[in-house]
C-alpha positions in Angstrom: -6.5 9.6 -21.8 -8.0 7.9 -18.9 -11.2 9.5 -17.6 -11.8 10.2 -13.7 -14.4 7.3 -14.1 -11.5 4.5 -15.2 -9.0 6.1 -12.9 -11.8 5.2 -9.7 -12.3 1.3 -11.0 -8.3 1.0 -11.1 -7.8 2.2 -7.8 -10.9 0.1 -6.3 -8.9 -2.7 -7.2 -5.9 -2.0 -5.4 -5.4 -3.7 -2.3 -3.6 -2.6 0.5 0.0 -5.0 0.8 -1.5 -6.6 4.1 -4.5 -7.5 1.8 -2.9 -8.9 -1.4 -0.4 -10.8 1.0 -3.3 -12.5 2.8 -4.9 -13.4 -0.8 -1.5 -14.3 -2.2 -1.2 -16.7 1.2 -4.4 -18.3 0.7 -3.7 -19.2 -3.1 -0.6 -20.5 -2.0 -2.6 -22.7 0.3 -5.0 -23.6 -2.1 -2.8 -24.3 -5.4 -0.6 -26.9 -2.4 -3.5 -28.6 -1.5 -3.6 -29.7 -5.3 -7.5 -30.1 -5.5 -8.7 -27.4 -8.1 -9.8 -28.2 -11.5 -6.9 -27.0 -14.4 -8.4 -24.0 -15.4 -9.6 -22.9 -12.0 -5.8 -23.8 -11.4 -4.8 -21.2 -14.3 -7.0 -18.9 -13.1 -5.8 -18.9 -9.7 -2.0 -18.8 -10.7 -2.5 -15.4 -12.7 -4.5 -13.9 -9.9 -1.4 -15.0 -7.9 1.0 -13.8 -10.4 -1.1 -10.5 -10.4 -0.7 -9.8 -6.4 3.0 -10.9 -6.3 3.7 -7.9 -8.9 1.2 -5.7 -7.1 3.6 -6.7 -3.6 7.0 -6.4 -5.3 6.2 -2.9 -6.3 5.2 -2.2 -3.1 8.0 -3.5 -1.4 10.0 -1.4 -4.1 8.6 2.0 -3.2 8.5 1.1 0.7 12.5 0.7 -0.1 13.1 3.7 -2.3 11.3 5.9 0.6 13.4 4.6 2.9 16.5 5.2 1.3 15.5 8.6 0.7 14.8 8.9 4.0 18.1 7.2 4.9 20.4 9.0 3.3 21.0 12.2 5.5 20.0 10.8 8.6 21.9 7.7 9.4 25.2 9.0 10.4 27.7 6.4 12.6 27.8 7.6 16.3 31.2 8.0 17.4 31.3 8.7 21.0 33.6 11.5 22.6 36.7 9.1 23.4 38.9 12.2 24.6 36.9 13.1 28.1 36.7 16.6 27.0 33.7 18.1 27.0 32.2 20.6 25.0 32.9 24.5 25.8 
């Protein structure tokens, strides 16, 4: 069982999504420019690896909420076509 002590070093370690995309961007960047050393190179790929996952299941529960959200409270508007008003 994880103790209160293990759960606070996990969570320091979570970026926000704006965060890990900026450091996922800059890798990018880096990794293009083709000028690292191999296993500065390996390194930098599963830190890259690391922050896409961490995104993608960001993304995923940004999407789930939504749907949630979505599902009751998007209804097509279908204007009164017949002039009558309502009594």
């Amino acid at each position: 069982m994880a103790t209160s002590e293990t759960k606070k070093s996990v969570s320091t370690h979570i970026q926000s999504f704006e965060a890990s995309l900026n450091e996922l961007e800059g890798i990018i960047a880096s990794m293009e420019a083709g000028q690292m050393p191999l296993q500065e190179t390996i390194n930098t790929y599963k830190r890259g690896i690391l922050l896409l996952r961490q995104c993608q299941d960001t993304l995923n529960v940004a999407e789930q909420q939504t749907r949630i959200l979505e599902q009751d409270a998007l209804h097509e508007w279908k204007p009164d076509v017949s002039g009558q008003q309502g009594e």
